[in-house]
Backbone as a ProteinNet text record, in pm:
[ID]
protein_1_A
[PRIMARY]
XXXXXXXXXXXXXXXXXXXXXXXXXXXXXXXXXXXXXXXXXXXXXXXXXXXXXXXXXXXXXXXXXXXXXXXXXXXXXXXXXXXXXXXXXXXXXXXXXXXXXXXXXXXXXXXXXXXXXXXXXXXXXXXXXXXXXXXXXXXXXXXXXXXXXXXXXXXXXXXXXXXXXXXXXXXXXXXXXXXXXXXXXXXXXXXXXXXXXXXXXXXXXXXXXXXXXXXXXXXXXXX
[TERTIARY]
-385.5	-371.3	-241.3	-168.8	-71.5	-61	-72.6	-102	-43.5	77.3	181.1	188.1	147	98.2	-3.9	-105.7	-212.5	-192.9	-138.6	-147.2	-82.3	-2.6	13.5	-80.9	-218.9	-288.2	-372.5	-411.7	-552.4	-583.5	-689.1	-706.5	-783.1	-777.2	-839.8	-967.7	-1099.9	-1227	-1293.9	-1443.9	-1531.2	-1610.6	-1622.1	-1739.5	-1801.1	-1910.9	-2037	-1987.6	-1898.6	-1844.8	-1789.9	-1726.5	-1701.2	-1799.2	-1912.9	-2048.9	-2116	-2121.7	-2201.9	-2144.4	-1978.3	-1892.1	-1971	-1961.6	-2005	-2093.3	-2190.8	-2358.2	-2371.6	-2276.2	-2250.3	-2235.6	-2107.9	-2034.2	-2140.7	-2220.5	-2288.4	-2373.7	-2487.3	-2595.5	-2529.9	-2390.2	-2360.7	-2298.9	-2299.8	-2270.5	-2342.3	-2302.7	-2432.3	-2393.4	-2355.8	-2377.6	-2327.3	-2407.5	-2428.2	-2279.7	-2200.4	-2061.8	-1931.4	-1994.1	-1909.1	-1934	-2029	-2074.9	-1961.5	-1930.3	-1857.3	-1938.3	-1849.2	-1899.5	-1837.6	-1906.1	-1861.1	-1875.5	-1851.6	-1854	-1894.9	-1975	-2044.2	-2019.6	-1958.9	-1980.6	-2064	-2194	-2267.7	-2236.4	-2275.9	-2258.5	-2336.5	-2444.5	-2488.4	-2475.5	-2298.2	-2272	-2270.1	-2361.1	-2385.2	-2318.5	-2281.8	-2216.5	-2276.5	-2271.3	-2326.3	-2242.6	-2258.6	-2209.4	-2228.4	-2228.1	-2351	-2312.2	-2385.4	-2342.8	-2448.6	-2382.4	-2513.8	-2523.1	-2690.9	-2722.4	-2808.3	-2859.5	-2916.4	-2910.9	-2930.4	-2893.9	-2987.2	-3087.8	-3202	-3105.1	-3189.6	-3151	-3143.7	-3186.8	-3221.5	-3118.5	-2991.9	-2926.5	-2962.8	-3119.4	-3147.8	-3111.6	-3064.1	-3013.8	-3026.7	-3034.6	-3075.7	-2914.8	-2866	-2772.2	-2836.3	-2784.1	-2822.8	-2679.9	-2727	-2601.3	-2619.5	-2519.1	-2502.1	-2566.1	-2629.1	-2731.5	-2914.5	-2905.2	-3042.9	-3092.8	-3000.3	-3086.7	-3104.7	-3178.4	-3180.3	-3159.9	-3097.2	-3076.3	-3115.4	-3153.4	-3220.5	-3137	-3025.6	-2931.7	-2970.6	-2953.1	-2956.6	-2763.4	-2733.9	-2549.4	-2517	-2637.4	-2559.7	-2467.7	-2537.8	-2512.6	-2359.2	-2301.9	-2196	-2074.6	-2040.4	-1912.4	-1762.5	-1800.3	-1673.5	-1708.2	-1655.4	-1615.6	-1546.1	-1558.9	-1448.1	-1500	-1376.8	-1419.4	-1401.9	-1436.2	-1422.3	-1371.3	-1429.3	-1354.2	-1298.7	-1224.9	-1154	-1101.6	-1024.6	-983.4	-1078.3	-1142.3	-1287.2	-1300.4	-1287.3	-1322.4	-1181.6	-1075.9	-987.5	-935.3	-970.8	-997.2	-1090.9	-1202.4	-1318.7	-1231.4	-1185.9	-1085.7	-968.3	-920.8	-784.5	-792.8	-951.5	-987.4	-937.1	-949.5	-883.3	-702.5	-651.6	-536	-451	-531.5	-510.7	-490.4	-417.4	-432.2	-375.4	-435.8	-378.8	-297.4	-192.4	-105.7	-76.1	-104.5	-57.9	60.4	128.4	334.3	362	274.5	358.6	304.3	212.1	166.2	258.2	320.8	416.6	520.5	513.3	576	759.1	860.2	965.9	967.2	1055.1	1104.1	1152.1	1196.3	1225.3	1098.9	1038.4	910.7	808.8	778.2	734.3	790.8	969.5	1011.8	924.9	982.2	910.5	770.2	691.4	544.1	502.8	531.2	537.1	577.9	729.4	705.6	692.5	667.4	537.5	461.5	320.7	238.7	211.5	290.3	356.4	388.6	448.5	487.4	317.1	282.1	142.2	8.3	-16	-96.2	-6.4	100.2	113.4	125.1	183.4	148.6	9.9	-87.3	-298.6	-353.9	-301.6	-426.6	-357.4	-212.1	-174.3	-171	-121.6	-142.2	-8.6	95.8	184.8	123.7	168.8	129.2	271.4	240.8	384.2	279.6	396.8	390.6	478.8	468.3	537.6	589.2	765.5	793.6	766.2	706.5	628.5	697.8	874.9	942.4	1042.5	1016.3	1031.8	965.6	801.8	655.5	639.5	704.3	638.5	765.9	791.6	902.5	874.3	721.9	683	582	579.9	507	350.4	302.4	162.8	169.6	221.2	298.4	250.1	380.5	381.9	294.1	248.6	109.4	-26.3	-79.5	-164.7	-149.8	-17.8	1.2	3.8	70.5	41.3	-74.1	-205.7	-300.8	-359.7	-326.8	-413.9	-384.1	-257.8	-213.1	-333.6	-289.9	-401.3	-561	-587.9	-733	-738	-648	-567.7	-607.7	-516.3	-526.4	-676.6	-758.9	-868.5	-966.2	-980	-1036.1	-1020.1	-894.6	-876.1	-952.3	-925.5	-944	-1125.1	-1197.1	-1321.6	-1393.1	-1287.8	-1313	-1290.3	-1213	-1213.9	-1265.8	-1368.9	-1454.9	-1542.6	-1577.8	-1616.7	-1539.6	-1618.7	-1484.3	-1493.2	-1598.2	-1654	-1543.1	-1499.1	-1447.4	-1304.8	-1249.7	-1119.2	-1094.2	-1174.1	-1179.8	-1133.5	-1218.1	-1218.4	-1030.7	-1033.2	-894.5	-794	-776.5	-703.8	-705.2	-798.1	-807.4	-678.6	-662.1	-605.4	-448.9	-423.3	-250.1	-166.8	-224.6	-169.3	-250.9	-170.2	-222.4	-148	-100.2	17	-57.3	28.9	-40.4	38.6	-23.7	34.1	-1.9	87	61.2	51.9	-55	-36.5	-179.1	-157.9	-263.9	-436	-533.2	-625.9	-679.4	-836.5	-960.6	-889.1	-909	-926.4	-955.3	-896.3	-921.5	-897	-968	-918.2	-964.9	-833.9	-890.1	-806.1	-855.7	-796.5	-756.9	-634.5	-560.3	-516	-408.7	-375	-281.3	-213.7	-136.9	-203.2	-339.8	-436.6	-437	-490.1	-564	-470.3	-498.8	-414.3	-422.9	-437.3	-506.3	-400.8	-477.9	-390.2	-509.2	-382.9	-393	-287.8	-355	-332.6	-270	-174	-138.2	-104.8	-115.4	-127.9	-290.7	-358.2	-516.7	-573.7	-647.1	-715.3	-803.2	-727	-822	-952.8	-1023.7	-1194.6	-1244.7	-1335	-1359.9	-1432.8	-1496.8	-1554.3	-1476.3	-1301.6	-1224.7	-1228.3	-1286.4	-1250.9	-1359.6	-1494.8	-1641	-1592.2	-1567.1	-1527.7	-1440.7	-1310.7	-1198.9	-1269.4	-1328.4	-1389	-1492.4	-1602.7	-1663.8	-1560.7	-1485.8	-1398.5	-1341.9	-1279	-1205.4	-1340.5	-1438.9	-1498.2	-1563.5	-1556	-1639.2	-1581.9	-1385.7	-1321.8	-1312.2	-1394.8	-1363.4	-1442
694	829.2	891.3	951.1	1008.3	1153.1	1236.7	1357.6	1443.7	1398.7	1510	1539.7	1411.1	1458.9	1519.9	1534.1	1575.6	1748.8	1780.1	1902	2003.8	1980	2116.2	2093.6	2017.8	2006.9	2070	2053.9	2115.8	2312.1	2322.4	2437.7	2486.2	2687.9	2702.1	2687.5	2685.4	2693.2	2773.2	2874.9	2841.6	2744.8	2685	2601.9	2585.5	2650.7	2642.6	2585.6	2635.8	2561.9	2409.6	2360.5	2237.8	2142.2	2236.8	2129	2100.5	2204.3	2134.7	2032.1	2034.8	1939	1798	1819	1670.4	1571.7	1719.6	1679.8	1629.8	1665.1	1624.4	1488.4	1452.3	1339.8	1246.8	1311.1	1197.2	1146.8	1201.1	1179.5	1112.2	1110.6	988.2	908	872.1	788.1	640.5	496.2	397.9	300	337.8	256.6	327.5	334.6	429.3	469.5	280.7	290.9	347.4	403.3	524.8	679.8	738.7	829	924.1	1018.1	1108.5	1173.3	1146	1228.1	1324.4	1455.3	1576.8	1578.9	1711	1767.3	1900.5	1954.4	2070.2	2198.2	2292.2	2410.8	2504.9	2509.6	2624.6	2739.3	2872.6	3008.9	2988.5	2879	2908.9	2828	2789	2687.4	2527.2	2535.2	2384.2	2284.9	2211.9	2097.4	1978.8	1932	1835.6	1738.4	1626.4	1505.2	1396.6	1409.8	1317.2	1349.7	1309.5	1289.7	1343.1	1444.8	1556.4	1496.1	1527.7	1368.2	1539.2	1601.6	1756.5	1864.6	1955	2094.1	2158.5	2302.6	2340.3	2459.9	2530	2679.9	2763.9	2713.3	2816.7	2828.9	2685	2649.6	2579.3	2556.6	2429.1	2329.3	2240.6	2130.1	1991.7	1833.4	1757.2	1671	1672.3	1598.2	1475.3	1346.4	1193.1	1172.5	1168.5	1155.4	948.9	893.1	792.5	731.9	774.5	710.8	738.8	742.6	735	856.3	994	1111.2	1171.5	1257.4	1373.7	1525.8	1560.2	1781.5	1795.6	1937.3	2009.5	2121.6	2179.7	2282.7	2385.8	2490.8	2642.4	2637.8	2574.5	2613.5	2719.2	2848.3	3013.4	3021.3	2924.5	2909.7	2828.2	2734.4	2710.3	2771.3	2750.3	2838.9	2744.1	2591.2	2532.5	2396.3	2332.4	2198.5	2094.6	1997.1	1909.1	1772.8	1732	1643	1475.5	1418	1323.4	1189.5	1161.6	1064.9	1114.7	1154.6	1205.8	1155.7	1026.7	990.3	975.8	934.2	914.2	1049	1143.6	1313.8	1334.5	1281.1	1415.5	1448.5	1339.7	1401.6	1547.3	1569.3	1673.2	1800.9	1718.2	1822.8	1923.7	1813.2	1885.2	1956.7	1960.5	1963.4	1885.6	1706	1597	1590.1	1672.5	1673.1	1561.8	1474.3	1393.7	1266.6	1181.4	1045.3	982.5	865.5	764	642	637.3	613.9	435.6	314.8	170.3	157.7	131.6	139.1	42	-83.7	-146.7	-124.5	-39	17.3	106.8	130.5	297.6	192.6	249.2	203.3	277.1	216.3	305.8	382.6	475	586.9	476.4	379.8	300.8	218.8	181.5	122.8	190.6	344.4	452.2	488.3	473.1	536.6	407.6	287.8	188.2	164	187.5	174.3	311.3	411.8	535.9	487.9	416.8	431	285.5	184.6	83.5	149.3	223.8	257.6	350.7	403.6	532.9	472.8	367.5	236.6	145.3	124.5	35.3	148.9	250.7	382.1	394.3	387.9	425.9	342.4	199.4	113.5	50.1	67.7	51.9	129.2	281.2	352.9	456.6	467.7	580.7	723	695	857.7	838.4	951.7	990.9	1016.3	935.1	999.2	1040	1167.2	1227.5	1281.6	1274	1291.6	1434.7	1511.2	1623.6	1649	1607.2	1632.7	1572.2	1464	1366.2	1364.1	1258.2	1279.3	1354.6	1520.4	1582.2	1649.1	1615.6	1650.4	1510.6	1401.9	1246.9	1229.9	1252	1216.9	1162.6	1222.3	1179.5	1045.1	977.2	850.1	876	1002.9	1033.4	1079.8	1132.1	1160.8	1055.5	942.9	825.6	741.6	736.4	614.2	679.9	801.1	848.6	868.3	894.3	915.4	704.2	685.6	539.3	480.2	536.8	525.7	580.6	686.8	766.6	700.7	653.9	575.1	439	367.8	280.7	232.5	425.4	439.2	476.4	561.9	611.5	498.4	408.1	244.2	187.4	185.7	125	207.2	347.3	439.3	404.9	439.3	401.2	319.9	174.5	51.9	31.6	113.9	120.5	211.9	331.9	392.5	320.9	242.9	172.6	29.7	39.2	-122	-131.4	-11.1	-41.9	-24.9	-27.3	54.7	196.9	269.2	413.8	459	399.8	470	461.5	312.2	282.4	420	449.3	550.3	686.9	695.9	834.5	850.8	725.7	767.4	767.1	723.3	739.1	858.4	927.7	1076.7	1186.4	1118.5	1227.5	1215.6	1320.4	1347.1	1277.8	1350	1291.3	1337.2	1277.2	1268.8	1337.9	1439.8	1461.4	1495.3	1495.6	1482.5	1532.2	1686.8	1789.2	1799.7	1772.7	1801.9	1925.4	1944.9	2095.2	2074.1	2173.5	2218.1	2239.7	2171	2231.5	2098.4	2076.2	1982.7	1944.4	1786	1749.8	1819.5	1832.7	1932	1890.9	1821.9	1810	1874.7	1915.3	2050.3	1993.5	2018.5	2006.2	2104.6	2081.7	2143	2129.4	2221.3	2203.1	2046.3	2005.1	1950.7	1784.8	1795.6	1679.7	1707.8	1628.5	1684.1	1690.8	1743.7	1778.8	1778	1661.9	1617.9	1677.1	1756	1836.1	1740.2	1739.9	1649.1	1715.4	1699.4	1731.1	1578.4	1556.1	1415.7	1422.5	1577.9	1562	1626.1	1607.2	1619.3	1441.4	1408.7	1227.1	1245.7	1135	1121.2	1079.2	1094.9	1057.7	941.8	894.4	738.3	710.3	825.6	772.2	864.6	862.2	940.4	878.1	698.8	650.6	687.9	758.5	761.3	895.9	983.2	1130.7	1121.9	1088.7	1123.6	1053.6	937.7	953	995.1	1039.3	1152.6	1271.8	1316.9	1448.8	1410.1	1316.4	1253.9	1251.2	1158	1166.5	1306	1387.4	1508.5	1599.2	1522.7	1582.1	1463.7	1350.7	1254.9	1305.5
1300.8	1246.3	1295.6	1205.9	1261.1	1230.7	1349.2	1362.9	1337.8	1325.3	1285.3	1142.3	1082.7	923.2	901.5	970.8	937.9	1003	1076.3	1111.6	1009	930	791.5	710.3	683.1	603	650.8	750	790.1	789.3	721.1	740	846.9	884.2	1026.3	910.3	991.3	958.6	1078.9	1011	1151.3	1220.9	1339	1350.6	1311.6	1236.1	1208.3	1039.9	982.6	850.5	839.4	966.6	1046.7	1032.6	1110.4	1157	961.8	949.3	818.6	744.1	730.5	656.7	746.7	845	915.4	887.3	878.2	847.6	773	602.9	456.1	488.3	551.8	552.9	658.1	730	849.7	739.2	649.7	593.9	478.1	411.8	326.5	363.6	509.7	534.9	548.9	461	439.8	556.8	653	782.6	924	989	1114.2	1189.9	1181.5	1253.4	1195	1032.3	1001.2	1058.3	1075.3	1105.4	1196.8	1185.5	1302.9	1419.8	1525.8	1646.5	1705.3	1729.8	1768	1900.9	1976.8	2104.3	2094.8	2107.5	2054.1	2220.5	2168	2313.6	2261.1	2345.7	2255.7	2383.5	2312.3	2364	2529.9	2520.3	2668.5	2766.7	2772.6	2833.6	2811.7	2768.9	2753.7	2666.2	2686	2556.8	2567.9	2377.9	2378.7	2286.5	2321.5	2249.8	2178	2034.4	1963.3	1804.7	1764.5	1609.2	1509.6	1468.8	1371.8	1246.5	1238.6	1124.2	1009.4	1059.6	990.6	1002.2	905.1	968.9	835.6	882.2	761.4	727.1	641.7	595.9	679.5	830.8	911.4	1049.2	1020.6	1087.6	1244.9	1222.7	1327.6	1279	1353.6	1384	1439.5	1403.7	1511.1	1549.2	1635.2	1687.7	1770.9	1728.4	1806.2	1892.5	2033.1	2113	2162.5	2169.7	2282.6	2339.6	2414.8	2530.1	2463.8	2325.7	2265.1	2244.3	2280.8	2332.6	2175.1	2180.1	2009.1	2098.3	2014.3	2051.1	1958.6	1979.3	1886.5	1899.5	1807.3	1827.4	1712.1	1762.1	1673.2	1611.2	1524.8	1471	1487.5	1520.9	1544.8	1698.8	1795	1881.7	1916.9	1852.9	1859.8	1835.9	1980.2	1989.5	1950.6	1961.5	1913.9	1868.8	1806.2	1806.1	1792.7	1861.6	1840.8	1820.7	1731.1	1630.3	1656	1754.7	1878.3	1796.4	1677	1580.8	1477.2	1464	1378.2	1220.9	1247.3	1106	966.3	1014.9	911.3	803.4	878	842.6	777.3	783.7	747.6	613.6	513.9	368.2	374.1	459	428.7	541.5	639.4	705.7	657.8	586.4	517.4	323.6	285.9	178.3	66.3	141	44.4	43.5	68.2	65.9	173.2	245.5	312.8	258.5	289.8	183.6	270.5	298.7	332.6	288.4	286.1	165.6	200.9	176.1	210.6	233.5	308.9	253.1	165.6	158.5	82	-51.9	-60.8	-212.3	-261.4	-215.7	-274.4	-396.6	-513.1	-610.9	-571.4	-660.9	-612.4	-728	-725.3	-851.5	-971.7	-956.4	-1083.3	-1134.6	-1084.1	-1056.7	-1192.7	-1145.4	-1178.2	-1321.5	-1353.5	-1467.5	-1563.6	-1512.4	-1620.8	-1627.1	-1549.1	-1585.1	-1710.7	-1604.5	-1783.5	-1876.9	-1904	-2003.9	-2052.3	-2051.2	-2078.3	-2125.1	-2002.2	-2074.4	-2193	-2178.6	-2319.1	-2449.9	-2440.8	-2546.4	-2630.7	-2478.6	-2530.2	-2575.9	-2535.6	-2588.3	-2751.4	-2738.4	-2906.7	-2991.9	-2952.3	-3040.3	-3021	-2934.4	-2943.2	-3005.1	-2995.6	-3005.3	-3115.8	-3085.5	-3196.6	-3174	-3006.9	-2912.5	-2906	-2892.3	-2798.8	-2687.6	-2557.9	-2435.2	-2321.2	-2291.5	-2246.5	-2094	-2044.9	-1875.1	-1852.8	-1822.8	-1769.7	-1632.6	-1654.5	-1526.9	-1426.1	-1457	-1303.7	-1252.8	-1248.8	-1176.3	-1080.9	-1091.9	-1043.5	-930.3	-938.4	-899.3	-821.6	-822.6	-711.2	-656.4	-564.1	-477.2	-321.4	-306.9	-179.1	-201.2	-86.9	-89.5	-187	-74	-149.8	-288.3	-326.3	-455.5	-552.3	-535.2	-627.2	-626.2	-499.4	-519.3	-611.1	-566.6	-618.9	-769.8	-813.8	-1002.4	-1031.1	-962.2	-985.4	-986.5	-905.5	-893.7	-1090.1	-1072.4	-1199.9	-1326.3	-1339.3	-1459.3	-1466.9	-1353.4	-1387.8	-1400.5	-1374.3	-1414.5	-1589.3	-1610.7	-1736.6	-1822.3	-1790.8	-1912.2	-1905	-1797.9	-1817.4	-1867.1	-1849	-1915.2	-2080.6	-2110.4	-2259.6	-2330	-2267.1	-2328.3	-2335	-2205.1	-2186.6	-2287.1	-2369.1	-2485.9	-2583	-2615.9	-2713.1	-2758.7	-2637.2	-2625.2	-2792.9	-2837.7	-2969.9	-3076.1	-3221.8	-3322.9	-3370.1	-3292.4	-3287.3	-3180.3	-3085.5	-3009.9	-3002.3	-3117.4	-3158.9	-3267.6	-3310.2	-3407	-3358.3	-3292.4	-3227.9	-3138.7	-3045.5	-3027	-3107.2	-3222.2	-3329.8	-3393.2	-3344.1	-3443.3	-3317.1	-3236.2	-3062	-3165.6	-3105.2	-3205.5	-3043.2	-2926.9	-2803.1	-2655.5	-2594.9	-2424.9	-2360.4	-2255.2	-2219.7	-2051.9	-1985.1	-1807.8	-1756.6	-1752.8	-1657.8	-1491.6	-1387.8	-1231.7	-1202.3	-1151.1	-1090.9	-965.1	-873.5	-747.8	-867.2	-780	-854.9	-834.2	-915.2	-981.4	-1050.1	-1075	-1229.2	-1327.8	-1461	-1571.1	-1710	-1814.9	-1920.1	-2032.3	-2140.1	-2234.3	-2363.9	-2454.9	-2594.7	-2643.4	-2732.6	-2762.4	-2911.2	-2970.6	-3097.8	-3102.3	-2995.8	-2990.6	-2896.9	-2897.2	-2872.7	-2733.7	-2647.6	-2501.6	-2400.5	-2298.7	-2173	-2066.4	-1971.9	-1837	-1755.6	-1658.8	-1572.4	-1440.9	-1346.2	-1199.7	-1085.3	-980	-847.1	-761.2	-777	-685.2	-529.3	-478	-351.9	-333.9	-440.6	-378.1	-372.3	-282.5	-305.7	-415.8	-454	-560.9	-555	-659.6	-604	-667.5	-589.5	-582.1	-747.3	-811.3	-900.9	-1033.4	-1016.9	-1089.3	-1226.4	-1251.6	-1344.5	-1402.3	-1358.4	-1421.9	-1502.4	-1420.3	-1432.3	-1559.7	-1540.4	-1649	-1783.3	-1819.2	-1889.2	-2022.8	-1928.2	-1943	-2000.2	-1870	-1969.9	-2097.8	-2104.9	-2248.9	-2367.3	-2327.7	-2459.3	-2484.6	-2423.9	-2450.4	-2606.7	-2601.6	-2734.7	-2826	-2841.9	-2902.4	-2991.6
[MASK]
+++++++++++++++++++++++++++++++++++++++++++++++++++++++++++++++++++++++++++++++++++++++++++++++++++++++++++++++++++++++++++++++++++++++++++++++++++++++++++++++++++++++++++++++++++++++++++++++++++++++++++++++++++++++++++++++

């Protein structure tokens, strides 16, 4: 982990907004040696060390520490915490804006001009879309940047082709005048238009694991 990146991402939070992110992330977690472990200071001295697996409406709590033990914590009571494994968390830390980027995945800026427009080429001679990119290269200049739109493109093409697995859905994309993929801060967002649909994306937000289920879904909703 390198910390110095991660420190303009992170936002302040209160504790008690902290602990629940945890709780989220402990309880989906599908094997124990992912799980995060905290350090808990409650108001009456005491600290504890262990890994919060629940938390009710009522803000009781069960924390599993180390040495086999269970707490039973009131969250009104915490006065701080700290976040003892850290990397695991810091997509939920930094509200996704964290990415861990491969180095030798980072496409270069030339890399990038020709895959656009490839895929811009093969969308209009398949399907009969103009697909236009807005400005990308002005908007990907940083590592996280380019990998992540590099990322989206090639959910982009398999999305397509997964719409057009029948001839209902060869159809339907043939009716799109175009595609055009606006960057901006924000959710995923796709909206139709006079001028055919308009996927607006966040490439310094991470992208999400089931983005190819999602974008989808949004696309056929104007098919």
């Amino acid at each position: 982990m390198n910390l110095e990146k991660v420190i303009p991402l992170l936002t302040v939070q209160k504790p008690l907004a902290v602990f629940k992110k945890v709780v989220a992330f402990n309880r989906a977690a599908n094997e124990s040696s992912k799980r995060v472990q905290v350090r808990l200071g409650l108001a009456s001295g005491f600290e504890i060390v262990g890994v919060p697996l629940a938390v009710d409406q009522d803000g009781n709590a069960i924390v599993v520490g180390d040495a086999e033990t269970i707490s039973y914590v009131n969250v009104g009571s915490v006065s701080g915490i700290e976040i003892v494994t850290p990397t695991a968390l810091l997509a939920v830390l930094t509200d996704d804006r964290y990415v861990a980027v491969p180095q030798n995945e980072v496409p270069t800026s030339l890399a990038m001009k020709r895959k656009v427009q490839e895929l811009s080429a093969q969308v209009k001679t398949t399907y009969a879309i103009e697909l236009r990119a807005i400005d990308w290269a002005k908007q990907c200049n940083t590592d996280v940047e380019k990998y992540q739109f590099d990322m989206f493109l090639n959910v982009l093409s398999e999305v397509l082709k997964n719409i057009a697995g029948d001839t209902m859905g060869k159809e339907a994309l043939k009716a799109i005048r175009g595609i055009q993929i606006t960057l901006r801060e924000g959710e995923l967002a796709v909206e139709k238009g006079t001028e055919g649909i308009t996927i607006q994306l966040d490439v310094n937000r991470k992208l999400k694991k089931d983005l190819k289920k999602v974008l989808q879904e949004q696309l056929e909703k104007y098919l």
